[in-house]
N, C-alpha and C positions, 0 to 999 in steps of 0.2 A: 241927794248925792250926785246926780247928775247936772253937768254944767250945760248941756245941750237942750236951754227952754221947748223948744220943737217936739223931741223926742220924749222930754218928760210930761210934755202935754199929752202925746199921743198915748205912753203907759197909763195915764191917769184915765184916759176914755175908752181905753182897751181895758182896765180894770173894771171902770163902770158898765160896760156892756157886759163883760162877764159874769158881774153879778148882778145885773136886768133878766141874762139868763139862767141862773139858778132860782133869780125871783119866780119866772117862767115855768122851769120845772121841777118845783117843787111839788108842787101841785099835783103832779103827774104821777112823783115819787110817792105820795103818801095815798093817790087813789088807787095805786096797783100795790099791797102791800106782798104779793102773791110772787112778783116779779124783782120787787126792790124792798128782800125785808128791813124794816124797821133797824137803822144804826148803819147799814150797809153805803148808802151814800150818801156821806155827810159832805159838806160844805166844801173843806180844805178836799175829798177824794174826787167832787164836782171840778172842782177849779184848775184841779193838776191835770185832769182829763181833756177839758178844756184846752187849756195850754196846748197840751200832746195834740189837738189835733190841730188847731188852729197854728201851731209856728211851723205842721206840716202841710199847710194848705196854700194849694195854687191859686190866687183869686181871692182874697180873704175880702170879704164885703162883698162883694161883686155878685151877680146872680149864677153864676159861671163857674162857681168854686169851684174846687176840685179837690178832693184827699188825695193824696200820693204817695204813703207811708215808705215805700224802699227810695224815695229820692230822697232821702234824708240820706241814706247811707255814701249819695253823692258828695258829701261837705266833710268825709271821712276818710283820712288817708290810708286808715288801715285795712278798708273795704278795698280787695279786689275782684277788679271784673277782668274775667277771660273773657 
């Protein structure tokens, strides 16, 4: 649906990394069942996760990253700062 080749290249390789990384930790999920019971993080609950933290991150690739969870609320007009 997107007419910008650039951009729809770059969702197709941000999709595929995303699921390099559930390939990743899955493995993790199923050896701690203590931690992550069984059904609790499924595929689609990995991916949205994902997202969430990655469209809040400073530096995405980069060794540099950085989480920033309240500067999201900087992209929101209804967040006010005194």
């Amino acid at each position: 649906m997107l007419k910008n080749d650039k951009m729809a290249q770059e969702l197709k390789e941000y999709d595929a990394d995303c699921w390099l990384d559930w390939d990743a930790f899955k493995p993790v999920i199923d050896k701690y069942p203590e931690i992550f019971p069984t059904g609790f993080v499924t595929p689609e609950v990995f991916v949205n996760s994902y997202a969430q933290v990655c469209t809040r991150c400073f530096g995405y690739g980069n060794d540099l990253a950085k989480l920033v969870p309240m500067a999201d609320n900087l992209n929101h007009s209804s967040v006010k700062l005194s």
